[in-house]
N, C-alpha and C positions, 0 to 999 in steps of 0.2 A: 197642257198639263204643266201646272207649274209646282217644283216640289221647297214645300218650306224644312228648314230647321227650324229644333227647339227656340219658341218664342220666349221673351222677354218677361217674367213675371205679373200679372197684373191684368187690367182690360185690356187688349187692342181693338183698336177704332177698327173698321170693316168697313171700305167704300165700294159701300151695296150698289150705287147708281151705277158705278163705272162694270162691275162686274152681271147687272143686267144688261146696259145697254152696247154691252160687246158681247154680248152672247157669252160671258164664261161657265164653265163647267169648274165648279169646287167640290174637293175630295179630301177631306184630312187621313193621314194614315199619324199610325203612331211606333215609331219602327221602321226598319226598310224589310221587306219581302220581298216584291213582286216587283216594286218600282223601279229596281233599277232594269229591269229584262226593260219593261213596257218603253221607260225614259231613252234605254238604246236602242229601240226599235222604233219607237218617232224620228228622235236622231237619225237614224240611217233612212229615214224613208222621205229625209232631206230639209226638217222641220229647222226654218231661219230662225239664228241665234247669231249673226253679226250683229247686230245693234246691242244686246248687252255685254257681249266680251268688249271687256277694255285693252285688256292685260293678256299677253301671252309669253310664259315663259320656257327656257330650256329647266331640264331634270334638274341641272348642275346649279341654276339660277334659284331653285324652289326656296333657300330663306328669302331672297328678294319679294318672290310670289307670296309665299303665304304677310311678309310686311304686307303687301301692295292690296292681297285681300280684307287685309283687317281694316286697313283706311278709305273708308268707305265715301270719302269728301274725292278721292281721285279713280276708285273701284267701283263699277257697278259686277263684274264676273272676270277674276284673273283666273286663269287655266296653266296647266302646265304640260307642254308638248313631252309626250315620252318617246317619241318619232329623234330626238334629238339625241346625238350624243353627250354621255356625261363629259 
């Protein structure tokens, strides 16, 4: 399940081939309801997400995080640890 935000105005291109020949499953919602229960229960049921976290920050660090998320030439997914002391 991969969840997007609001896209960019306009047409976006849609690479049909890659998302038949890996088997994907697309769903657009429009709004969050459900998805985040669903998204923390893939999560917990151990679904690999090292490869796009780049970025992990402490609480106290979160202006650095959210720069680090907008620059997206060095971010693929900056996170911010709340397990961390401020």
């Amino acid at each position: 399940m991969v969840g997007l935000g609001p896209l960019p105005h306009g047409e976006i291109p849609l690479p049909g081939n890659i998302a038949v020949t890996r088997a994907l499953r697309l769903r657009g919602a429009f709004r969050f309801d459900t998805g985040f229960d669903e998204s923390i229960g893939v999560l917990a049921r151990g679904l690999p997400v090292e490869a796009i976290v780049t970025h992990t920050f402490s609480l106290a660090e979160s202006r650095a995080a959210f720069g680090t998320a907008h620059d997206r030439t060095i971010a693929s997914k900056a996170l911010l640890d709340l397990r961390t002391p401020v």
